[in-house]
C-alpha positions in Angstrom: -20.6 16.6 -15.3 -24.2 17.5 -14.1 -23.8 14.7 -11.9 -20.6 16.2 -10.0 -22.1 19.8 -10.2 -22.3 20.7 -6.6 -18.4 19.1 -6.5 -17.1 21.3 -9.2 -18.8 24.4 -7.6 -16.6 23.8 -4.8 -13.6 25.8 -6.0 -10.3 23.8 -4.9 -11.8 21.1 -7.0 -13.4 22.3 -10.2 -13.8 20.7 -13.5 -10.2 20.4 -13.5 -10.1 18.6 -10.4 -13.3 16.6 -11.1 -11.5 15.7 -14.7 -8.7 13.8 -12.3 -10.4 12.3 -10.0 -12.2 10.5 -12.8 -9.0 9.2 -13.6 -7.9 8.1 -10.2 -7.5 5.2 -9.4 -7.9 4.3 -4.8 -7.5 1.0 -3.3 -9.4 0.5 -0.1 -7.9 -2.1 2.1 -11.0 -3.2 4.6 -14.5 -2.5 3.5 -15.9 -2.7 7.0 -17.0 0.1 9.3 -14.5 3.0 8.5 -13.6 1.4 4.4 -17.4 1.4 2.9 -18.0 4.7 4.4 -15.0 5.9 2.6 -15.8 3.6 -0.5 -19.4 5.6 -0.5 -18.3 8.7 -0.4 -15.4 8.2 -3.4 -17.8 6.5 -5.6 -20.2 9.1 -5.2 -17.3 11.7 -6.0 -16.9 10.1 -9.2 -13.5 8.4 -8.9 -12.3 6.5 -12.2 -11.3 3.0 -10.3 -12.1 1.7 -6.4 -10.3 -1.2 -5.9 -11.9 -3.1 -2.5 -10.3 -5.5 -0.6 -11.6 -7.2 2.5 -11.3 -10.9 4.2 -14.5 -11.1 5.9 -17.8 -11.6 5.4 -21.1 -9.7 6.7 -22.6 -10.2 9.9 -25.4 -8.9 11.6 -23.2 -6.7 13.9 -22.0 -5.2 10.9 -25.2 -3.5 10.3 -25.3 -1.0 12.9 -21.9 1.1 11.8 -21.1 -0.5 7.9 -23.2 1.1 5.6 -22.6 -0.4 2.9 -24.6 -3.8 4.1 -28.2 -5.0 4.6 -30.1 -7.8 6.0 -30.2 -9.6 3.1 -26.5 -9.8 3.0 -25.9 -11.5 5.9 -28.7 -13.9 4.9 -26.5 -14.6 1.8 -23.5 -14.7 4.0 -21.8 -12.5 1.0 -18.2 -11.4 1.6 -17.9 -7.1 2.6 -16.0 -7.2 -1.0 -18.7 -8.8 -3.0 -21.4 -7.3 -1.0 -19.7 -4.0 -1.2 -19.1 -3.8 -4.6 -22.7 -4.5 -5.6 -24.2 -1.7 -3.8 -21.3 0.9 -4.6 -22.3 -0.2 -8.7 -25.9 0.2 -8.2 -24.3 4.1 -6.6 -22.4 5.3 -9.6 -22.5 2.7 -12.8 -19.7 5.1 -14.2 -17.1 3.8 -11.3 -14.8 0.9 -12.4 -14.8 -1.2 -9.0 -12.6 -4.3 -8.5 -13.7 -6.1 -5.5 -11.0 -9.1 -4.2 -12.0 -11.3 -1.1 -8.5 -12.0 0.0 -6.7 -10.7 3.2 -4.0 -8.1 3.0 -1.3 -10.4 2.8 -1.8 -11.9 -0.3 0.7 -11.6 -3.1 -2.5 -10.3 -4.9 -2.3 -6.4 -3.4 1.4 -6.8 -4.5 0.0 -7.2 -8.1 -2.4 -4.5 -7.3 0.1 -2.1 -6.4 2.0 -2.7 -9.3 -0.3 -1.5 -11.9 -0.9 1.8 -10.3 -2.6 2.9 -7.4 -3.0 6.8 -6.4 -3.8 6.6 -2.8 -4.8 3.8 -0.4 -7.0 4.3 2.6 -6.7 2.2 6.0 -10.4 0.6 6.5 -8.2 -2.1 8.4 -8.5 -2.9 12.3 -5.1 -4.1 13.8 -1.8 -3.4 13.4 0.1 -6.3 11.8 -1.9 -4.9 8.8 -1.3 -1.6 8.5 2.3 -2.1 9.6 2.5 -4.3 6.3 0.2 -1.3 4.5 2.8 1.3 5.9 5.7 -0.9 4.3 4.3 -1.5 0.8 3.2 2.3 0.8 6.7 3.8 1.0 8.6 0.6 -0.7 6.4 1.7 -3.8 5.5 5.2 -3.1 2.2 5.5 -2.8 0.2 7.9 -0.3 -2.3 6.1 2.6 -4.2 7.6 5.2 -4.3 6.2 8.2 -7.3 5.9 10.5 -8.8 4.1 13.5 -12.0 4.5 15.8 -13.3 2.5 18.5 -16.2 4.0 21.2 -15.7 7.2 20.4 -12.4 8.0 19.7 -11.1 8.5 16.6 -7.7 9.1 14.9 -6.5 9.7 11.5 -3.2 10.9 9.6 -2.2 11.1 5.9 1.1 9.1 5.2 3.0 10.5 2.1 6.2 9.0 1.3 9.6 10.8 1.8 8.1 13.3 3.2 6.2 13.0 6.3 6.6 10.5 9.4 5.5 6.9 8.1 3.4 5.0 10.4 6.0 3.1 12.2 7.4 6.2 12.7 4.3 7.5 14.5 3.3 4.4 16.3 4.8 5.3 19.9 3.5 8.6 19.7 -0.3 7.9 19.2 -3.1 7.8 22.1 -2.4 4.1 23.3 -5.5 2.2 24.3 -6.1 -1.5 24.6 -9.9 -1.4 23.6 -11.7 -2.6 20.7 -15.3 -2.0 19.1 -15.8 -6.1 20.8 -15.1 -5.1 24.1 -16.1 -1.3 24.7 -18.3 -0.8 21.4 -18.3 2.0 19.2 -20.9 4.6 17.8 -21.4 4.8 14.0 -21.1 8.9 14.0 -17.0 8.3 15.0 -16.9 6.0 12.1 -18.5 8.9 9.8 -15.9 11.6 11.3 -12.8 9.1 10.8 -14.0 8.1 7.4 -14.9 11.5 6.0 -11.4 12.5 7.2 -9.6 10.0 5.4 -11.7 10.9 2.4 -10.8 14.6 2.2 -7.5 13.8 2.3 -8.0 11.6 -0.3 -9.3 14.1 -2.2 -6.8 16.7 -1.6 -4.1 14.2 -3.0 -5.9 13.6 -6.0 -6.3 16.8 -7.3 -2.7 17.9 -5.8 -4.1 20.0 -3.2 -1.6 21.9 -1.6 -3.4 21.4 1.8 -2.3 18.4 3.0 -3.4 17.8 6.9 0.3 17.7 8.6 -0.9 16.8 11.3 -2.7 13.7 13.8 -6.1 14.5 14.4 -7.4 12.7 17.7 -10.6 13.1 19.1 -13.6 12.0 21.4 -17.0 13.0 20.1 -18.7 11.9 23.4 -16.4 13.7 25.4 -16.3 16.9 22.9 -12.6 16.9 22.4 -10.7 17.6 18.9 -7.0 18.2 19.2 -4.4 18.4 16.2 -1.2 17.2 17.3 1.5 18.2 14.8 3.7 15.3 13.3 6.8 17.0 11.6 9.1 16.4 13.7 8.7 12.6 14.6 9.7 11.7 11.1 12.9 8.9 12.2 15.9 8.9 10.1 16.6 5.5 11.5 13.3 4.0 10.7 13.3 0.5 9.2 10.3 1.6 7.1 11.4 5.6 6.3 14.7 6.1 7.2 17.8 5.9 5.4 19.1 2.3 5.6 15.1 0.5 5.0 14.8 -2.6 5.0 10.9 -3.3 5.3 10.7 -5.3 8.2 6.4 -6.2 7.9 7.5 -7.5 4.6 10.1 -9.7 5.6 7.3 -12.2 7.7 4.1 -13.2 7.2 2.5 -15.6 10.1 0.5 -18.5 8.9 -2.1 -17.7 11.0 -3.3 -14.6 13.6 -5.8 -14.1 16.4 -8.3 -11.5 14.9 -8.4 -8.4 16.3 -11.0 -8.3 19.3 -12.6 -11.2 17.8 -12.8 -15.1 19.3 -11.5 -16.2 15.7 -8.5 -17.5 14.4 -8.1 -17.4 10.8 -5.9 -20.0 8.9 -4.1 -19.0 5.4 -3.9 -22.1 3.0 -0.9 -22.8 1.1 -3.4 -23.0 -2.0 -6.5 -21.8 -3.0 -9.6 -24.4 -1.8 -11.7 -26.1 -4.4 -15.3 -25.4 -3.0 -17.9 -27.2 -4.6 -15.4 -30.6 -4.4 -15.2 -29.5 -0.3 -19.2 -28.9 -0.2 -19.7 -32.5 -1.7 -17.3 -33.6 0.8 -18.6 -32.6 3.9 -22.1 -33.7 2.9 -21.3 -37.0 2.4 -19.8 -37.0 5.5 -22.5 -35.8 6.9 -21.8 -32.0 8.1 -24.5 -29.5 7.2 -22.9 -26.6 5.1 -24.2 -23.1 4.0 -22.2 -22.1 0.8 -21.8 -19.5 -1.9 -19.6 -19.2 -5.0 -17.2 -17.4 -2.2 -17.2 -19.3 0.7 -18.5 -22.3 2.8 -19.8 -22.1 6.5 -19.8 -25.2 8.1 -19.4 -26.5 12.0 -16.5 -28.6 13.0 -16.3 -30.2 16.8 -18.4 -27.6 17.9 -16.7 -24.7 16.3 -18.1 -22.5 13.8 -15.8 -22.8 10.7 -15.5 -20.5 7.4 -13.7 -21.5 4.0 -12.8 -19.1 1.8 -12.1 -19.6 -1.6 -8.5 -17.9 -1.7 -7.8 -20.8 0.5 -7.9 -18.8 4.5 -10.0 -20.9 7.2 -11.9 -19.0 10.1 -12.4 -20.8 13.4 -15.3 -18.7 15.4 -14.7 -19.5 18.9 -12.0 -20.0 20.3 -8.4 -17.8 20.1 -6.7 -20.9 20.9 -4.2 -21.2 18.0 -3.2 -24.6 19.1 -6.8 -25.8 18.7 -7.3 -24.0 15.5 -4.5 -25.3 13.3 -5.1 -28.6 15.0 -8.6 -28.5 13.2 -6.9 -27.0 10.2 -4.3 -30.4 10.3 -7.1 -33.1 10.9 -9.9 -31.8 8.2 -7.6 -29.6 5.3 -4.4 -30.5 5.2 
């Protein structure tokens, strides 16, 4: 308990509250910029199990706003899950961590979700996901927290089940903007101030804090503005999601393949996992060069930069041409 001392001190947690959090149990879907920060933070606060999910893999631009990742992991070209995992161990050896380099869509977080999960938190950057995040939530009850930044504009809101607004519920009510951290940047302090948001009200539900944020919080940290916009009353009693006849529309479809968010990439989902080292000896012999791990092979196909993963998704750098990229996906994979 040394370890958690200053924690305990703090009074709405305590050793009681220190005593559940060590029994918690958060999934994080995304480890980028907003997920490591809050995957630091609850490893260091002595959670029992940090379950990581994330689809990508680390990039130099990563380093400027994900702090979970170095130089040498983008030299290794390690997955954000694998890569994450390994530093939040060498944080806190007492934290059970689960790290799963699949995208959100994968019957996987299903399984995930059905052996007990506490809270998630958003570390997610479009909405197709957290739409299908917002629907699993409330199908199996479980409490997320929202959150997005780009530049510096943040926003953040914790979704309980049955009893507040769920996201679809809030969607046409939040600040609408078009930009992304690809096309207008973003500073790593809004990342901190989403993320440690989030986190609280992690926190809060773990120990069953009676504080609960009710409300949006939306600001600018460049332009000095905080507001707290109050959420109540947009809870929809004809939400698909929420409502009283629900149905679960983000769960009904899942696309084959998507644009990613702000990114000239299109990313492919296999019917079936790939068998790498058969696919490195492959290409080889025919005479592509490849860069490869036990996760994933990078490789470059008519003049596009292509990543396999090993749960069987394809990323096409380069292009947002879906035509193109399942063409490629048809003439080398399928």
């Amino acid at each position: 308990m040394e370890r958690y001392s200053r924690q305990v001190l703090f009074s709405p947690i305590g050793e009681e509250g220190q005593a559940q959090i060590s029994q918690k149990h958060v999934l994080i879907v995304g480890v980028g910029a907003l997920g490591s920060v809050s995957a630091e933070l609850l490893t260091r606060a002595g959670i029992g199990k940090l379950t990581i999910v994330d689809r990508d893999y680390v990039d130099v631009t990563n380093l400027q706003r994900q702090l979970l990742y170095s130089e040498q992991d983008v030299k290794e070209k390690l997955p954000k899950a694998i890569a994450a995992k390994r530093r939040l161990q060498a944080i806190n050896q007492d934290v059970m961590i689960e790290a799963h380099v699949i995208d959100a869509f994968d019957p996987q977080l299903v399984s995930i979700l059905e052996q007990g999960v506490d809270v998630m938190i958003d570390g997610t950057d479009n909405f197709e996901t957290r739409f299908y995040i917002n629907d699993l939530a409330v199908k199996y009850n479980i409490p997320w927290i929202y959150g997005s930044c780009v530049s510096s504009f943040g926003v953040s809101f914790p979704i309980i089940p049955n009893e507040t607004p769920c996201f679809r519920c809030l969607i046409n009510h939040l600040p609408s903007y078009q930009m992304t951290c690809d096309t207008v940047g973003i500073i790593s302090p809004t990342v901190q101030m989403v993320a440690s948001y989030q986190t609280a009200e992690a926190l809060k539900i773990l120990v069953g804090a009676k504080e609960i944020r009710n409300s949006v919080v939306v600001f600018d940290l460049w332009k000095n503005d905080h507001h707290f916009l109050k959420a109540g009353k947009l809870k929809n009693a004809q939400c698909p999601t929420c409502g009283e006849h629900r149905t679960y529309p983000a769960l009904q479809e899942k696309s084959s393949a998507d644009v990613l968010c702000g990114r000239d990439t299109v990313q492919i989902r296999h019917s079936e996992p790939f068998h790498l080292a058969k696919m490195v000896q492959q290409m080889k012999a025919s005479g592509h060069h490849v860069q490869y791990n036990d996760y994933l092979i990078i490789t470059e196909l008519e003049g596009y930069r292509t990543v396999l993963f090993k749960d069987g998704r394809m990323l096409i750098h380069g292009t947002k041409d879906m035509l193109k990229a399942r063409s490629l996906y048809q003439k080398y994979f399928a």
